[in-house]
MARMARBA-645814 format. One line per 2 residues: number of its first residue (from 1); for each residue z, x, y of N, C-alpha, C. Coordinates in Angstrom, 3 decimals. Example, Ala and Ser with C-alpha at 12.3 -4.5 7.8 and 13.67 -1.06 7.14 Angstrom:
BEGIN
1 = 7.800,13.190,-5.690,7.800,12.300,-4.500,7.800,13.200,-3.300  7.080,12.850,-2.250,7.140,13.670,-1.060,7.870,12.900,0.030 .
***
This chain:
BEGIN
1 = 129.709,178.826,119.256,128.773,179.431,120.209,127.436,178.749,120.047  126.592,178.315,121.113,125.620,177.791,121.034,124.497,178.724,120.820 .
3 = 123.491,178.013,119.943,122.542,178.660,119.675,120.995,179.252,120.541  120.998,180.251,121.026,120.333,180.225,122.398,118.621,179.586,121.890 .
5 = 118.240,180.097,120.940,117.004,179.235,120.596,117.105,177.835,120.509  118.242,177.130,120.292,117.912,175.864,120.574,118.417,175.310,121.621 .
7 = 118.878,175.949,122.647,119.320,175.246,124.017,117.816,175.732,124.861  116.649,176.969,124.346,115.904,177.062,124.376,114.688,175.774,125.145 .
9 = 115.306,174.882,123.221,114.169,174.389,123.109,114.311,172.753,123.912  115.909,172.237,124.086,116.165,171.735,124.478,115.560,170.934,125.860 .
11 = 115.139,169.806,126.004,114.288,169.243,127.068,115.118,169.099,128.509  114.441,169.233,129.627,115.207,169.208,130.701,115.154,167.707,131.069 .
13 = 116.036,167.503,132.298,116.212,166.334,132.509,115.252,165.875,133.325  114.172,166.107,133.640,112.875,166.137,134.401,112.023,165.376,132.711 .
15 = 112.467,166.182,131.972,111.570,165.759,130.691,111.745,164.768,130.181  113.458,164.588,130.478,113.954,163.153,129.405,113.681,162.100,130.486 .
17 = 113.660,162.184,131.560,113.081,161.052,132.496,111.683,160.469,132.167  110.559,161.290,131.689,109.887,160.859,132.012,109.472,160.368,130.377 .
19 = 109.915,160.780,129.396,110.265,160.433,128.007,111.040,159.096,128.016  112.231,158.501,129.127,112.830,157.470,129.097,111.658,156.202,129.638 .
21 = 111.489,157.270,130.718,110.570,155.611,131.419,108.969,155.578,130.189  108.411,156.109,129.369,107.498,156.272,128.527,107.939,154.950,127.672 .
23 = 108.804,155.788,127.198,109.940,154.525,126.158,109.767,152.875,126.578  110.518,152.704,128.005,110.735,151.471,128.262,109.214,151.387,128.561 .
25 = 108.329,151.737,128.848,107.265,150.839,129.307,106.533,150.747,127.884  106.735,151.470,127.016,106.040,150.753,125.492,107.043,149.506,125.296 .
27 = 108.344,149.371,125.327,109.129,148.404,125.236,108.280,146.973,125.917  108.267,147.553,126.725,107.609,146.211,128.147,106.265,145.945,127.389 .
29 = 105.206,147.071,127.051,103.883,146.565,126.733,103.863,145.714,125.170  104.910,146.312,124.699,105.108,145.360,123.147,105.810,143.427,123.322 .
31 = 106.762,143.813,124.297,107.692,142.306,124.511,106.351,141.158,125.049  105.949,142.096,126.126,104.287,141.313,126.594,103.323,140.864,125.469 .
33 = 102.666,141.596,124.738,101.963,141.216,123.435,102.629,140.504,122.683  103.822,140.386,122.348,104.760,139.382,121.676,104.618,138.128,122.545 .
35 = 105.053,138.380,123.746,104.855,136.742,124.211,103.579,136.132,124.137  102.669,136.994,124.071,101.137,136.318,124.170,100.512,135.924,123.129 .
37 = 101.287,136.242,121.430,100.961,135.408,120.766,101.716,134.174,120.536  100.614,133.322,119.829,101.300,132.174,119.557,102.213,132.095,118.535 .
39 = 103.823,131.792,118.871,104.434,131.221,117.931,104.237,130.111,116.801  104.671,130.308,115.461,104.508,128.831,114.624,104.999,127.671,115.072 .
41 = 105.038,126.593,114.868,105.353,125.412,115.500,106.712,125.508,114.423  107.610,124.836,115.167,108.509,124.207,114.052,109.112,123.041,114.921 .
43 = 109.341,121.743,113.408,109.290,120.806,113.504,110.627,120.451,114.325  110.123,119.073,115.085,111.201,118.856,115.866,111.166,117.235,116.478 .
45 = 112.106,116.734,116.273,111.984,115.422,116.159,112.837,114.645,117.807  112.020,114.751,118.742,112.553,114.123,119.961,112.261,113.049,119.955 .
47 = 113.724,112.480,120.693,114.471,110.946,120.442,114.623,110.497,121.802  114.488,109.413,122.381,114.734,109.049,123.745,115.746,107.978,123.475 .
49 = 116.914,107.823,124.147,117.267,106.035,123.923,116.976,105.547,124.661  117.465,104.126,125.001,116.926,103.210,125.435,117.374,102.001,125.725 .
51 = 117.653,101.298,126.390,118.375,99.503,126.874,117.279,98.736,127.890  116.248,98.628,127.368,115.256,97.626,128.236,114.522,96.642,127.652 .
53 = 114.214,95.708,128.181,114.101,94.223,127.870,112.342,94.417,127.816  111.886,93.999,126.464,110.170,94.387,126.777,109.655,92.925,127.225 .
55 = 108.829,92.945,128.192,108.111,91.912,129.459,106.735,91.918,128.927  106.163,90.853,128.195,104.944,90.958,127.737,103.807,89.980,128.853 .
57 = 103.947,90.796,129.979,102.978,90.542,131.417,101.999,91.853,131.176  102.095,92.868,130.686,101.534,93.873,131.249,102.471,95.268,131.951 .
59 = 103.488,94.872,132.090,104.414,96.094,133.144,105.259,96.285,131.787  105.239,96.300,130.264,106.518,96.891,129.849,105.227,98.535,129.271 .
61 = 105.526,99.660,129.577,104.913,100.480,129.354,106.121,101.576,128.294  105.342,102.221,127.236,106.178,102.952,126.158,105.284,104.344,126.764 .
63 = 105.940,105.313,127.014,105.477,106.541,127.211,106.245,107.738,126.193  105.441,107.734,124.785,106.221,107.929,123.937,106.773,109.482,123.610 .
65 = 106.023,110.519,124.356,106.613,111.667,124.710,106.927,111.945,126.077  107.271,110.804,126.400,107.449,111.570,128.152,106.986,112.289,129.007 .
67 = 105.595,112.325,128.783,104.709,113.291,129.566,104.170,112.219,130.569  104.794,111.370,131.437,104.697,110.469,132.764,102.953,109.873,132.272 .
69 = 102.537,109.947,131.131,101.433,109.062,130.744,101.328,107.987,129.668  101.241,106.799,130.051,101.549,105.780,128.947,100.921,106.225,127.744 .
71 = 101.023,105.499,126.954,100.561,105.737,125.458,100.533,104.072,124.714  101.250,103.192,125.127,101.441,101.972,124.815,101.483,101.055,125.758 .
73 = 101.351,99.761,125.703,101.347,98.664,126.878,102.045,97.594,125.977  102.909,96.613,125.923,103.262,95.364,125.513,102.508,94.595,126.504 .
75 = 101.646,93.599,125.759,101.008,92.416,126.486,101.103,91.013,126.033  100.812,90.151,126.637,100.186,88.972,125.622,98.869,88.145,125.716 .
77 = 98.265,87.731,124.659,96.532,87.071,125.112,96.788,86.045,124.517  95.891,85.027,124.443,95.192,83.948,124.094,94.257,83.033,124.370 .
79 = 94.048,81.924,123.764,93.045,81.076,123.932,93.498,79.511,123.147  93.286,78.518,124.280,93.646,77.419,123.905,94.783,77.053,123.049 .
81 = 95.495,76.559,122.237,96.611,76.364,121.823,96.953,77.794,121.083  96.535,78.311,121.256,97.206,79.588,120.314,97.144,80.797,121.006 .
83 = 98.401,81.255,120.882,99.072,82.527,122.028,99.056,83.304,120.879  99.009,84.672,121.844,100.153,85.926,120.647,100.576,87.332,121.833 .
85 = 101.397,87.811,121.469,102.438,88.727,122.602,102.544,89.971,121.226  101.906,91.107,121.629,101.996,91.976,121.068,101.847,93.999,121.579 .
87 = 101.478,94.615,121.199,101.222,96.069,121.616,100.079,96.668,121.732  99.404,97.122,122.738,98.169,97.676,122.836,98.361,99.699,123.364 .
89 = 97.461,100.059,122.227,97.397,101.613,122.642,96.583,102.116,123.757  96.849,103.391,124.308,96.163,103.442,125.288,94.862,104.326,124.660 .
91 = 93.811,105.105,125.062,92.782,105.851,124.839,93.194,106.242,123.555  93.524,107.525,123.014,93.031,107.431,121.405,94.211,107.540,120.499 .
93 = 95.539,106.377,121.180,96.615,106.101,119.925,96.215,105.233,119.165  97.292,105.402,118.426,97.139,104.423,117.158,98.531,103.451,117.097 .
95 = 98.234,102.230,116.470,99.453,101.360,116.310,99.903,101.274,114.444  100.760,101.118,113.783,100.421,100.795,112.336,100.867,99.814,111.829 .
97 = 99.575,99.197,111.619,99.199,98.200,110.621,99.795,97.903,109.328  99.367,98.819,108.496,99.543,98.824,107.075,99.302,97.830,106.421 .
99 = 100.515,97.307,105.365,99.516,96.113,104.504,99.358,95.327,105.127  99.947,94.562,106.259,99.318,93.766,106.800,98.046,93.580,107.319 .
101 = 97.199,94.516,107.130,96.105,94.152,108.020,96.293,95.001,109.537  94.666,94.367,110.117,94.558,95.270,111.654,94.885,94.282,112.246 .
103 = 95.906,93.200,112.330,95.847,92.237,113.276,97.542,92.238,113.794  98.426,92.168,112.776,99.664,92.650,112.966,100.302,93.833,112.673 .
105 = 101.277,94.206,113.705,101.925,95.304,113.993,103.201,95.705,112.943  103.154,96.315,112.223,104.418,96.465,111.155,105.406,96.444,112.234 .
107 = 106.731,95.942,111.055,108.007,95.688,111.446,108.510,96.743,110.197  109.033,98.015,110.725,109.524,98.755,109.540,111.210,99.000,109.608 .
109 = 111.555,98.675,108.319,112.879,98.944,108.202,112.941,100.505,108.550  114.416,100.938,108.645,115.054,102.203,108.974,114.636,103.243,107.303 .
111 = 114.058,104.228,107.918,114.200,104.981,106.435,112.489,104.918,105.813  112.053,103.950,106.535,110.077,104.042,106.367,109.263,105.521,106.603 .
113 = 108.476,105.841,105.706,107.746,106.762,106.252,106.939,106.321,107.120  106.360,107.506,108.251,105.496,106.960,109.118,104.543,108.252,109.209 .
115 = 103.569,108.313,108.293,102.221,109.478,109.080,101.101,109.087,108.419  100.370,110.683,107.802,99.176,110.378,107.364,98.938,109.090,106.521 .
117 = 97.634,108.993,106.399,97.621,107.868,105.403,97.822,106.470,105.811  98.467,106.231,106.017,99.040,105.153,106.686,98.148,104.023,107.157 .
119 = 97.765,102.616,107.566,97.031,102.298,107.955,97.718,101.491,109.310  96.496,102.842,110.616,96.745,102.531,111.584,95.683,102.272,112.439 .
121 = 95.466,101.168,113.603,94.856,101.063,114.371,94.808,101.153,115.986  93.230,101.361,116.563,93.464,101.845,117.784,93.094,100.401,118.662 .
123 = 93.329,99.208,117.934,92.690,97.422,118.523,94.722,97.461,118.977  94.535,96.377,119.640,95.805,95.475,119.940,96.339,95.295,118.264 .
125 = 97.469,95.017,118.682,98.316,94.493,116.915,99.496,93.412,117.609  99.263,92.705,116.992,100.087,91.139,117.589,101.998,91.887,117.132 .
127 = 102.732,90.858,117.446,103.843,91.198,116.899,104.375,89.640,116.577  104.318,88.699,117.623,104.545,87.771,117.244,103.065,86.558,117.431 .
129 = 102.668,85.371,117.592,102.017,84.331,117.650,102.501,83.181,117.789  101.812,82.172,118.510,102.320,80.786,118.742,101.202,79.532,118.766 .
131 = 101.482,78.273,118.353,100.572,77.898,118.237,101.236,76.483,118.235  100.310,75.574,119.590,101.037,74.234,119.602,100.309,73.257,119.240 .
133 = 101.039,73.076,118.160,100.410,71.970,117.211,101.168,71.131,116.412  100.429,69.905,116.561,101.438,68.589,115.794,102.598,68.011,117.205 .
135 = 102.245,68.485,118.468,102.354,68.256,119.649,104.350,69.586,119.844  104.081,70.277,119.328,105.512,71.172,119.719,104.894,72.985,119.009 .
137 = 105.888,73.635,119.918,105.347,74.755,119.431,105.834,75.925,118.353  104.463,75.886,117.680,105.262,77.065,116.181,104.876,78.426,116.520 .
139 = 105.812,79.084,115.584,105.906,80.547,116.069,106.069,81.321,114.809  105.363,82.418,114.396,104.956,83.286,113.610,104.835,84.705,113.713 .
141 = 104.825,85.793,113.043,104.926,86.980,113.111,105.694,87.757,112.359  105.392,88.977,112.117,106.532,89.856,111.822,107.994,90.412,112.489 .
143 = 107.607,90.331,113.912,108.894,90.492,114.399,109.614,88.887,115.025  109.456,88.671,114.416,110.218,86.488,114.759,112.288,87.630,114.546 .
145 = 112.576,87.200,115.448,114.302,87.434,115.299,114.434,88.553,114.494  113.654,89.986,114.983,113.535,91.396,114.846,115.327,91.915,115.163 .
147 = 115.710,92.915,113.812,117.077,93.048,114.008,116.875,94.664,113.526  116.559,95.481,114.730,116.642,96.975,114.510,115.426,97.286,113.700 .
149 = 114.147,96.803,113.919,112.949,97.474,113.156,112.323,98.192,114.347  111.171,99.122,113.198,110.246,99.838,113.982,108.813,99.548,113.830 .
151 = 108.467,100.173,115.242,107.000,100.069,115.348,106.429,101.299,114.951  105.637,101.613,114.076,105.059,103.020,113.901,103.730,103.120,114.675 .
153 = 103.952,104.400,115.090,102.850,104.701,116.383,102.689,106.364,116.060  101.605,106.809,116.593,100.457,107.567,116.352,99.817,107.804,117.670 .
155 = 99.874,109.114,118.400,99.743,109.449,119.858,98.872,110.915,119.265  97.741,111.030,120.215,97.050,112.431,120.337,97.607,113.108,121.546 .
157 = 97.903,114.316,121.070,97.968,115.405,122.193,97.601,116.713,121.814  96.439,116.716,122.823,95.515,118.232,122.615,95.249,117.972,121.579 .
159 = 94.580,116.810,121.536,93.166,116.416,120.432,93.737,116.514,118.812  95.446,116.617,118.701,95.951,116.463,117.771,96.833,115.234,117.579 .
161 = 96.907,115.036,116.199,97.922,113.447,115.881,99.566,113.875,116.005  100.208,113.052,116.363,101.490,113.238,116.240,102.318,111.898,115.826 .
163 = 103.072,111.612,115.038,103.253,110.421,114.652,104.888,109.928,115.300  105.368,108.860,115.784,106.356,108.456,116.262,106.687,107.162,116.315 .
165 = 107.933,106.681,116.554,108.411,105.329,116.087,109.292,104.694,117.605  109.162,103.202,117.983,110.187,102.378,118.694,111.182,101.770,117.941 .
167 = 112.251,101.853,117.786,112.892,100.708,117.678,113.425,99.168,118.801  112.978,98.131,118.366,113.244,97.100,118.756,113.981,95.866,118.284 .
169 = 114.727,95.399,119.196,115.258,94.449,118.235,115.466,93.070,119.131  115.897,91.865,118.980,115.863,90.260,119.696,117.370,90.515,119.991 .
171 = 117.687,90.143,121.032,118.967,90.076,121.464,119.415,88.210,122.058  120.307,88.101,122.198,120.760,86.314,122.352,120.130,85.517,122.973 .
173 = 119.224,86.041,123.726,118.407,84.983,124.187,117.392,85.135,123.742  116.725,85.942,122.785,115.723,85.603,121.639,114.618,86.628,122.810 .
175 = 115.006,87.700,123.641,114.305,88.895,124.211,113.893,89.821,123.406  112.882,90.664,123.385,112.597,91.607,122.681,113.470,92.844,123.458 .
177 = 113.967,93.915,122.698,114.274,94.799,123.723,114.259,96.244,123.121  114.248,96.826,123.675,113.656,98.824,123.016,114.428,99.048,123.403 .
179 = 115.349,99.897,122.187,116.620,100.475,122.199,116.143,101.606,121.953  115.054,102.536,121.843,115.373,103.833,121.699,113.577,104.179,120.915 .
181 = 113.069,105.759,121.079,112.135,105.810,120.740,111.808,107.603,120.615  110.905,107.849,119.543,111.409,109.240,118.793,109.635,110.038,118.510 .
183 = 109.186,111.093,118.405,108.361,111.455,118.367,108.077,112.309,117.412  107.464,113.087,116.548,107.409,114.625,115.767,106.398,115.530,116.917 .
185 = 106.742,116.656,116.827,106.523,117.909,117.377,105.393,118.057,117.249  105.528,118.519,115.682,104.115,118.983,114.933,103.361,118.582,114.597 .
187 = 102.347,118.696,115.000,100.699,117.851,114.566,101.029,117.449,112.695  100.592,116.223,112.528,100.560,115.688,111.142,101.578,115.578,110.708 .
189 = 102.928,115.569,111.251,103.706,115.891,110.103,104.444,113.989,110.230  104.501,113.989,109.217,105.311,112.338,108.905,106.503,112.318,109.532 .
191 = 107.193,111.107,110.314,108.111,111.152,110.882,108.926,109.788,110.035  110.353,110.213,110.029,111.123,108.918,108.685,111.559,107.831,110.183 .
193 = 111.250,106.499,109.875,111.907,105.650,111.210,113.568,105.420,111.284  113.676,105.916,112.284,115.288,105.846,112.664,115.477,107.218,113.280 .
195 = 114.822,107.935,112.235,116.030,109.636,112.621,116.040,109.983,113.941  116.943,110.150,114.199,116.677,110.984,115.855,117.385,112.346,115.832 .
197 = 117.217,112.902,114.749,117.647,114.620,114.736,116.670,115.559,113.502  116.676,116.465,113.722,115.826,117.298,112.255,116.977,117.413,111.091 .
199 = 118.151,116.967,111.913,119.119,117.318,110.319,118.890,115.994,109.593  118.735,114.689,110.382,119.210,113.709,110.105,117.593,112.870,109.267 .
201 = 116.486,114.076,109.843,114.636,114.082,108.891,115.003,114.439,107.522  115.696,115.377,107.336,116.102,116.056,106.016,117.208,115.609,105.043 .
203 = 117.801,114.671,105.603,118.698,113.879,104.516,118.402,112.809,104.950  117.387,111.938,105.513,116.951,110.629,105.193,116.936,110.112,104.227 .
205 = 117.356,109.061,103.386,116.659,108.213,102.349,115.307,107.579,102.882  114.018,107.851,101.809,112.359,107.638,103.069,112.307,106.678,101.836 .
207 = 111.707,105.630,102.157,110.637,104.417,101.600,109.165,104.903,101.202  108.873,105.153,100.192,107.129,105.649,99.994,106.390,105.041,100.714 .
209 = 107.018,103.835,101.161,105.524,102.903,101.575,105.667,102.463,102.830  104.566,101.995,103.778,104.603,101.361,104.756,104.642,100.341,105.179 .
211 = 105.096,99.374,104.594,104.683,97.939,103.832,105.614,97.159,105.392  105.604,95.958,105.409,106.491,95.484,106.756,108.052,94.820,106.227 .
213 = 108.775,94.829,106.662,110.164,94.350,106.269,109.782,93.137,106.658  108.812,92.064,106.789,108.648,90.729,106.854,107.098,90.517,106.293 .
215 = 107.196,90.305,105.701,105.615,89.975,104.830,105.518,88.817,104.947  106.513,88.045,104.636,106.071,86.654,104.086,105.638,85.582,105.607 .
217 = 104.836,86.325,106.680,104.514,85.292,107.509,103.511,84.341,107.173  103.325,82.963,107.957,102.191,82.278,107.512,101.410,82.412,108.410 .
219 = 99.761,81.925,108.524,98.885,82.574,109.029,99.087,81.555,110.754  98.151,81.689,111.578,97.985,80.789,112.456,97.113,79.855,111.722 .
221 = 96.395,79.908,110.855,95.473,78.608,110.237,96.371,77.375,109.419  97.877,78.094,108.963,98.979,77.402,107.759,99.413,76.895,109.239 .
223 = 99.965,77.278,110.253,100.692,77.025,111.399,99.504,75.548,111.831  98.546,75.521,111.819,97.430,74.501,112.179,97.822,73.427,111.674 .
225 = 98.492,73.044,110.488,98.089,72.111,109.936,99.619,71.206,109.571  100.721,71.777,110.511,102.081,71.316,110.776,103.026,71.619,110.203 .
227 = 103.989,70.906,111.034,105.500,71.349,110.201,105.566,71.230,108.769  104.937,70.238,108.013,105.043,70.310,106.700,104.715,71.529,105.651 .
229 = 103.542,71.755,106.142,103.099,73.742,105.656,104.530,74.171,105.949  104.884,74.535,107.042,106.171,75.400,107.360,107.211,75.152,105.843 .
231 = 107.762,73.333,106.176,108.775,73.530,104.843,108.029,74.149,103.631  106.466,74.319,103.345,106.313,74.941,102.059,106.767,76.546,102.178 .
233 = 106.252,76.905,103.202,105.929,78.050,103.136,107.418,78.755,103.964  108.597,78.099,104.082,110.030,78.581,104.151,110.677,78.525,103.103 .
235 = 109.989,77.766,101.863,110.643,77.615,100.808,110.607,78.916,100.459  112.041,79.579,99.313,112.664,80.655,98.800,111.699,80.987,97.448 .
237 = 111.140,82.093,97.180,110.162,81.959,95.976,111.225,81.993,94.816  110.867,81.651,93.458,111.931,81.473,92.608,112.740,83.043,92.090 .
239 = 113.702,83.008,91.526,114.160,84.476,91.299,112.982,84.491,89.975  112.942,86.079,89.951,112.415,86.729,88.924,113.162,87.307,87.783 .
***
């Protein structure tokens, strides 16, 4: 038998209506304040591929997050016998240097770190050089017969750094060509060259250093003075 004081007290359905819609609209005013704060960032490593031949006229353009605004230009300059065909940033990227200097563009093996620290610039960075002298022409650089290295690059968005990598490599007719190109999410955070997944950031083998997988170029001044410099400076240094 039901208890008449508590069927009493029991709410009518006039009551629970307006108790239901109470309910859902705190539901609604909380989901709203939830969306309106900002979430944490979490890291995320977007990868583009890629099969194009880089044209150092001016028209090969790297738009390295895909936001339909360049970020990079492949060009080439010079003056009198000496050329060079390399990468220019747009407004406030960066290219990286590292030990080489601000003049050439690292060539980084797979597995390089690429962020803070780092030494990067916002000038042109050559990739290769040429220089005709001794009446034929020599050729120099870090990427000379490039086989799957990267360019480390450094893009602002919303006045923050984000660090990201090309891979390029020479194909049979001695073309440069961009096979593929990768970005980090999160402001500052180091990106390893190659990965193109967050699983694949986290079991990288990373290189401490930024150093170029071709160091041993000779200068355009060694290139000045002929083929004979060259045989020195192709010679194998002795084992250690």
């Amino acid at each position: 038998m039901r208890n008449p004081e508590a069927a009493s007290l029991a709410p009518t359905p006039a009551a629970l209506d307006k108790k239901l819609l109470a309910y859902l609209s705190a539901i609604g005013a909380a989901c709203a304040a939830s969306a309106a704060v900002p979430q944490s960032a979490e890291a995320k490593v977007v990868y583009t591929p890629a099969n194009r031949i880089i044209s150092f006229n001016g028209k090969s353009i790297l738009d390295l997050n895909n936001d339909h605004i360049a970020d990079f230009v492949f060009n080439g300059w010079g003056l009198g016998n000496n050329s060079a065909a390399g990468v220019f940033p747009f407004n406030t990227d960066h290219v990286l240097t590292g030990a080489l200097g601000g003049y050439w563009a690292s060539a980084l093996p797979a597995g390089a770190i690429i962020g803070p620290g780092a030494g990067f610039t916002g000038q042109r960075a050559a990739m290769e050089a040429a220089c005709f002298c001794s009446g034929t022409w020599l050729y120099t650089g870090p990427w000379l017969n490039a086989q799957n290295l990267y360019l480390g690059l450094e893009i602002t968005l919303n006045g923050q750094h984000h660090f990201g990598w090309a891979r390029i490599t020479t194909n049979a007719n001695n073309e440069f060509v961009l096979t593929g190109y990768a970005y980090e999410t999160v402001p500052g955070k180091a990106i390893v060259a190659g990965v193109t997944t967050d699983e694949q950031a986290d079991a990288a083998p990373q290189r401490p250093d930024n150093t170029s997988a071709f160091l041993g170029m000779p200068s355009l001044g060694l290139l000045a003075r002929g083929a004979s410099t060259l045989d020195l400076w192709r010679r194998p240094e002795p084992a250690q």
